[in-house]
C-alpha positions, 0 to 999 in steps of 0.5 A: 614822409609821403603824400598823395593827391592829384597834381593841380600846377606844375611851375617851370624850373627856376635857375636861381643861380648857376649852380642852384635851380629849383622846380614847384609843384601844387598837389591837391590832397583831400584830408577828408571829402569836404577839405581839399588842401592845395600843398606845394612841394619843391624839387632842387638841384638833379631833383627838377626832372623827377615830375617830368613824365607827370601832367596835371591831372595825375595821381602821384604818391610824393616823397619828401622832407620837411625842411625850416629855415630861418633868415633875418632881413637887414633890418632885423627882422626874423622870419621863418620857412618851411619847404617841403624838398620832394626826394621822389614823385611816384605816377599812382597807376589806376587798379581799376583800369586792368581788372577784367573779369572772365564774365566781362569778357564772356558778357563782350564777346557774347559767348557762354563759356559753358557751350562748346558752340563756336561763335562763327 
């Protein structure tokens, strides 16, 4: 499955026990303009570094698993959970940053690509 939204937190990574670290993450993700959802996603085990080279702030596409649980307390009781286990974390690069058009830039230097004019 795949998400994409805005990194809103970025926890530091959690050794649970020696051989087991886990690492969360919060991504706001806009279901539509009046619904912003805050989701938080868990990176396990060689997984805790795939958010390094993200910040708060950024765009990312997520790649992940849902994965249940289910557990019984010591006094019986059921409980269950839910963990969204991030296989991957794409930086979503912003489109609008490399396009330039030839009139922009004609309308920057101040030059009419049409005249043979030098413009010194």
């Amino acid at each position: 499955m795949k998400a994409e939204g805005v990194i809103y937190k970025i926890n530091e990574i959690q050794n649970i026990s020696e051989k087991f670290k886990k690492r969360d993450f919060v991504l706001e993700i806009k279901n539509n303009e009046a619904y912003v959802q805050k989701v938080i996603f868990t990176l396990i085990l060689d997984r805790v570094d795939a958010i390094n080279n993200c910040s708060v702030g950024d765009t990312v596409t997520v790649d992940y698993d849902l994965q249940g649980k289910e557990w019984t307390s010591p006094d019986g009781t059921v409980k269950f959970f839910n963990t969204l286990s991030v296989k991957g974390v794409t930086k979503v690069l912003d489109s609008s940053i490399n396009t330039v058009t030839t009139e922009d830039l004609n309308k920057r230097v101040g030059t009419n690509p049409d005249s043979d004019d030098l413009p010194f």
